[in-house]
C-alpha positions in Angstrom: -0.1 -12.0 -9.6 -3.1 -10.8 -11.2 -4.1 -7.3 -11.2 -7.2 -6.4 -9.3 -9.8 -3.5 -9.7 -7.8 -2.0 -12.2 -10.2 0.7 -13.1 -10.2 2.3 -9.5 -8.2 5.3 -9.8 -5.0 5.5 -7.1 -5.4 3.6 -3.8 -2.7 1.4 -4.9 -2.2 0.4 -1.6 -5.8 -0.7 -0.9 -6.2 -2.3 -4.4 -3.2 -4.3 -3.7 -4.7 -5.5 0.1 -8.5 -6.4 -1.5 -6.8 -8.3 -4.2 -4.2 -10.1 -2.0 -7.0 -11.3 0.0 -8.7 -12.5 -2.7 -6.1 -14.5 -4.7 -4.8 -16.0 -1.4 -7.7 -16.5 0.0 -7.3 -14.6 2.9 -10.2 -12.8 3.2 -11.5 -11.0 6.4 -15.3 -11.5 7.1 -15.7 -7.6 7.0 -13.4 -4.5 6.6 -14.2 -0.8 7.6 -13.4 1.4 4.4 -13.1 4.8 5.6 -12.3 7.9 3.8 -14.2 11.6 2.9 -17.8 11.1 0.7 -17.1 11.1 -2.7 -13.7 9.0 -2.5 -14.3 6.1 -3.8 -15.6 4.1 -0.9 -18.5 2.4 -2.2 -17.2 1.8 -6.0 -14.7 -0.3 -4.0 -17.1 -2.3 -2.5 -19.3 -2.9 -5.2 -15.8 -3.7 -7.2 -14.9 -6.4 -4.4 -18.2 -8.2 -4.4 -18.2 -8.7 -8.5 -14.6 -9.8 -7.9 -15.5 -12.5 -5.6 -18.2 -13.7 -7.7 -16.5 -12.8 -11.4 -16.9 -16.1 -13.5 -13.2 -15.4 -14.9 -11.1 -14.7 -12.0 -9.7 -17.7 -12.0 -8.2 -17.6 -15.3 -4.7 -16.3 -16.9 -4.3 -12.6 -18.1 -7.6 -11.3 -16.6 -8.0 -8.6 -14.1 -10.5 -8.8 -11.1 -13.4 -8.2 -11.6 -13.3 -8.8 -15.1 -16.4 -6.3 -15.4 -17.8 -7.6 -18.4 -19.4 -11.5 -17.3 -23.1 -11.8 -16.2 -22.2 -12.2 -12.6 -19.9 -8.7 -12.6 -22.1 -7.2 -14.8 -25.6 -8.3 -12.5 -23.5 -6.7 -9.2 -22.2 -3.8 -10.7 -26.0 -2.8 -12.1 -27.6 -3.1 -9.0 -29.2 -6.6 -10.1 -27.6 -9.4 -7.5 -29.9 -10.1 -4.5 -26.6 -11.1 -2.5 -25.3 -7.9 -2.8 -27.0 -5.8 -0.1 -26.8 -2.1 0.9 -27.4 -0.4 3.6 -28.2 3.3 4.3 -29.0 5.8 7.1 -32.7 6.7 7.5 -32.8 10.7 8.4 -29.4 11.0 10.4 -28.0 7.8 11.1 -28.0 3.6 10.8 -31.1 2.2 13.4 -30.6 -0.3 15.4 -34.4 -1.7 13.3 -32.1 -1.7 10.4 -29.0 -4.1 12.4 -32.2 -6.3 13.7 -33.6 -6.6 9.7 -30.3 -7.5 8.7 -29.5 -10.0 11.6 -32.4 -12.0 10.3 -31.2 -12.2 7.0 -27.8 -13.2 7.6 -28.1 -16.8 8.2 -30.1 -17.2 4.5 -28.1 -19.0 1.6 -27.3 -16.8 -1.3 -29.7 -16.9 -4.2 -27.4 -17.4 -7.0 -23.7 -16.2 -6.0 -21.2 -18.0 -3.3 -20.9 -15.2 -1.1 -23.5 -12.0 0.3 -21.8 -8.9 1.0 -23.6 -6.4 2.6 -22.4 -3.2 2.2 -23.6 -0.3 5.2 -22.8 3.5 3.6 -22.7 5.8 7.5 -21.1 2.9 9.0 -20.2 5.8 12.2 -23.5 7.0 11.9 -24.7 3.5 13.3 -26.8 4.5 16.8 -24.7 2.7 19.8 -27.4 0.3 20.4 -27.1 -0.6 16.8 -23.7 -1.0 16.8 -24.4 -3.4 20.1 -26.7 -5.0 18.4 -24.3 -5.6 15.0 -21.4 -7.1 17.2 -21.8 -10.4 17.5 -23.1 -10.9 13.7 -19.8 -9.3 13.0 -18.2 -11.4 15.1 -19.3 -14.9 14.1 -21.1 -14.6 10.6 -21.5 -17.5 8.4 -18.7 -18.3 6.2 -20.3 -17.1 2.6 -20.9 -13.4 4.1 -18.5 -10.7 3.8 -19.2 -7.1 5.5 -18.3 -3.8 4.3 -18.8 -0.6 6.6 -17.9 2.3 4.7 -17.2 5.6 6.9 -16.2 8.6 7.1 -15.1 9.1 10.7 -14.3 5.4 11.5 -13.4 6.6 15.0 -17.0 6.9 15.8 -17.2 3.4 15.5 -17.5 1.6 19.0 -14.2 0.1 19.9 -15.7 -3.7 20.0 -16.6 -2.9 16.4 -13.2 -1.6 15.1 -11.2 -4.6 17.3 -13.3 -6.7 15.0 -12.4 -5.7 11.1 -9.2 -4.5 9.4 -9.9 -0.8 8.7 -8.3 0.4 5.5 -8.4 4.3 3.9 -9.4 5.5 0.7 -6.8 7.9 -1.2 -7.2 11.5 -1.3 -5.8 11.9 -5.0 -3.6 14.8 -6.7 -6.1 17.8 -7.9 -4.5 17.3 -11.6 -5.7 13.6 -11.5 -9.5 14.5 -10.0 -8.9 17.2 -13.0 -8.3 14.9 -15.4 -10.8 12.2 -14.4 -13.6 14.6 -14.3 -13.1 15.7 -17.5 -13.4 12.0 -19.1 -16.2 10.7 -17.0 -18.5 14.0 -17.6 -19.2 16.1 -20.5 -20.4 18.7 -18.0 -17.2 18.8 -16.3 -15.1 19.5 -19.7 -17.3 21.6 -20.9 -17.2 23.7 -17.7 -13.6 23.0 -18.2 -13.0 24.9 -21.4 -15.8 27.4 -21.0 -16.0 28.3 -17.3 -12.4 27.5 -16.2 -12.9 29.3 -12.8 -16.4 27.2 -12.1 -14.2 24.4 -12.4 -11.4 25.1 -10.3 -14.4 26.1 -7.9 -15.6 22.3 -8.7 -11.8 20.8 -7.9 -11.8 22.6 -4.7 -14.6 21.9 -2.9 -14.1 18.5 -4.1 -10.9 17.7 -2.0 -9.2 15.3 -4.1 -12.0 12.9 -4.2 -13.5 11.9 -8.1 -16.7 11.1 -6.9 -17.4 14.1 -5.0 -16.1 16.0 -8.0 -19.0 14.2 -10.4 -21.2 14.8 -7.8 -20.8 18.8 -8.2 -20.8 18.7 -12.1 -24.7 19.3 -11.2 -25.4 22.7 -10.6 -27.9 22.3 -8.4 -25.4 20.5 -6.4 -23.0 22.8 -6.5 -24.5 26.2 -6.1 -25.0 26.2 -2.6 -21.6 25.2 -1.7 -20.1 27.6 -4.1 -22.4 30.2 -2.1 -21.0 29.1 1.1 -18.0 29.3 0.0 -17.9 33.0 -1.5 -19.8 33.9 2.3 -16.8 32.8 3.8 -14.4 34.3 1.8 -15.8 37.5 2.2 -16.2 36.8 5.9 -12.8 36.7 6.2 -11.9 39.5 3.9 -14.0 41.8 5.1 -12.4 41.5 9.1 -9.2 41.4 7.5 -9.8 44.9 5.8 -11.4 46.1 9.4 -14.1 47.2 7.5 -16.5 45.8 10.8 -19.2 48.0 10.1 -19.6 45.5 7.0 -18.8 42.7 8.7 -21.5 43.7 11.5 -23.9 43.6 8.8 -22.9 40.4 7.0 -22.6 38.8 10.3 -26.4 39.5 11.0 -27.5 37.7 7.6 -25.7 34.6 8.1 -27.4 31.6 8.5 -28.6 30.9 12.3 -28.6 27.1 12.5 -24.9 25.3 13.7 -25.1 23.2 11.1 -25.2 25.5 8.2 -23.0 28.4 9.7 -20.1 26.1 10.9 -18.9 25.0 7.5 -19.2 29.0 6.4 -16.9 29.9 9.4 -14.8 26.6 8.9 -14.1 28.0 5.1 -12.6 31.2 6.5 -10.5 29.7 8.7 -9.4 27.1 5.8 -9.0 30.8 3.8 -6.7 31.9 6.5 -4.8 28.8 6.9 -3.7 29.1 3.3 -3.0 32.8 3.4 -0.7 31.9 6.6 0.9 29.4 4.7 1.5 31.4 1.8 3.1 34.3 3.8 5.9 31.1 4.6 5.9 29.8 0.5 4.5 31.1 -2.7 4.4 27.2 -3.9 2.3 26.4 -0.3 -0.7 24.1 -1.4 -4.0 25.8 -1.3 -7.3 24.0 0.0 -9.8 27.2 -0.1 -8.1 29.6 -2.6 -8.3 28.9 -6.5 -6.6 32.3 -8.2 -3.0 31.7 -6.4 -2.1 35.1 -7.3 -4.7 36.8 -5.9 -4.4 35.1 -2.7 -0.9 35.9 -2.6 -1.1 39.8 -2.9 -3.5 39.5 -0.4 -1.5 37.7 2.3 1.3 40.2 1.8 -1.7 42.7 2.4 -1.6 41.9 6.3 1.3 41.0 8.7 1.1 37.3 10.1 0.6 38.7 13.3 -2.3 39.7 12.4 -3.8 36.9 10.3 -2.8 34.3 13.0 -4.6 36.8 15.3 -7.7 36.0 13.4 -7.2 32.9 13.3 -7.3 32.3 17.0 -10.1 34.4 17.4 -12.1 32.6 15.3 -11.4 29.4 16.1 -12.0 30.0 19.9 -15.6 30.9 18.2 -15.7 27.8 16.0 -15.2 25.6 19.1 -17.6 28.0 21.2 -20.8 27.4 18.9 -19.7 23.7 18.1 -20.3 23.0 21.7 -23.6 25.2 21.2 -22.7 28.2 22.5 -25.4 30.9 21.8 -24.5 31.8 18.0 -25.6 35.7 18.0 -23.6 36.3 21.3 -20.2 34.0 19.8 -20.3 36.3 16.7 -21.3 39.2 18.4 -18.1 38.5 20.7 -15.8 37.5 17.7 -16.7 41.2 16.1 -16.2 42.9 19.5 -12.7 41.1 20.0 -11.9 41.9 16.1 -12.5 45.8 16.6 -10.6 46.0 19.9 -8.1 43.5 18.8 -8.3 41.7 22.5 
């Protein structure tokens, strides 16, 4: 069997489906490819179009895509005119952008056997786009291929998911992001040697995902997250220390739109999820906290009564303001519950 997209890191399981399909010919006219931003979704794409138009896959010893002949090299550069993205405009897929791509469906490819077109917010697609798409998904010509790349596939209209084999990108170990990160960017290994607790910061927010990881090599990328995430660590350390006079007073300069306060509260419940776990095992994997020892001494600090205590009370506010619930009056109620411990 030959080996396919051997440069993609992990997803063994999903490298071994594409190039299954490929070899044996088996192909599905589209697949959903869903996973978190930054894992890998769209090099895989781009990876399965060169391999159906690489000039050596058909011979002995060499992995798809080769990479390396004109037609890999024209796809994975952005050149090919059969290979055609896709993107939101402002906050999600238009159904202007399904009708534009109807038409050009039925056309011949220019200079490859197959078009794959490749939609990135695949679930962002309105409903009446997603209408719109179903029957071109249902019945395209036999040289197109469709990939709808996603991050919350069940967003996708039913009719839409019946018709594509949906298939998951791989969260990888943090040691392996780690160790990608540091041989794809100089930034990351120099933060690596020089500011080991920036890059720890980087490996966290990233989530297991090597292009997300790149992504916040960029400090202008990164620093607002990094602020986000040191407003809800001190959100949740400050009402665990009952210092609510403080809190009060962080709680009022917190930011007032849903969008950019929920994934400030969402980081202090992921804080107290890993000092809960913690309190259980010292060897408990941590997805907010990077200094384990630190994190430790300060579970031990409180009782588990009283961080799952918290923890309810602030996911009943969570839910509260995701269904847009006034913001001042949820927080105001989470501090008032906090200090009288109801």
């Amino acid at each position: 069997m030959k080996e396919a997209f051997s440069d993609i890191v992990g997803n063994d399981s999903l490298r071994r489906r594409l190039g299954d399909d490929i070899v044996k010919g088996t192909l599905a006219h589209a697949y959903i490819l869903a996973g978190p931003h930054g894992s890998g979704k769209h090099t895989i794409a781009l990876r399965f179009a060169a391999a159906l138009a690489c000039e050596n896959r058909t011979k002995d010893g060499i992995p798809i895509p080769c990479l390396t002949c004109p037609s890999c090299r024209k796809i994975l550069e952005g050149k090919s005119p059969d290979v055609i993205g896709i993107e939101k405009t402002g906050q999600s897929v238009k159904i202007e952008q399904i009708r534009t791509l109807k038409k050009d469906v039925p056309i011949l490819p220019n200079d490859l056997e197959n078009k794959v077109y490749i939609i990135g917010d695949a679930d962002t697609m309105t409903e009446e786009a997603q209408n719109a798409f179903l029957l071109t998904l249902e019945e395209p010509p036999p040289f197109v291929r469709f990939f709808l790349l996603c991050e919350k596939p069940e967003k996708l209209l039913e009719t839409v998911r019946s018709r594509a084999p949906s298939l998951r990108t791989e969260i990888l170990p943090r040691e392996r992001v780690a160790e990608q990160l540091v041989a794809k960017s100089g930034t990351a290994a120099t933060l690596a040697k020089t500011r080991p607790a920036e890059f720890e910061e980087i490996l966290t927010i990233a989530s297991g995902c090597i292009g997300r990881g790149l992504e916040l090599c960029d400090e202008k990328e990164r620093a607002p997250l990094i602020k986000q995430r040191q407003l809800a660590m001190s959100f949740a350390e400050t009402a665990l220390s009952k210092q609510y006079a403080s809190l009060a007073e962080l709680i009022v300069s917190l930011p007032k739109k849903q969008d950019e306060l929920l994934p400030i509260l969402g980081g202090a419940q992921s804080a107290l999820r890993d000092l809960i776990a913690l309190k259980s095992s010292a060897n408990a994997p941590l997805v907010f906290y990077t200094d384990r020892e630190a994190a430790t001494e300060l579970a031990f600090t409180h009782s588990t009564k009283a961080l799952f205590g918290f923890y309810e009370k602030l996911s009943d506010t969570v839910s509260n303001i995701s269904r847009n619930a006034n913001i001042r009056l949820s927080l105001t109620n989470l501090l008032a519950r906090l200090d009288t411990n109801q």
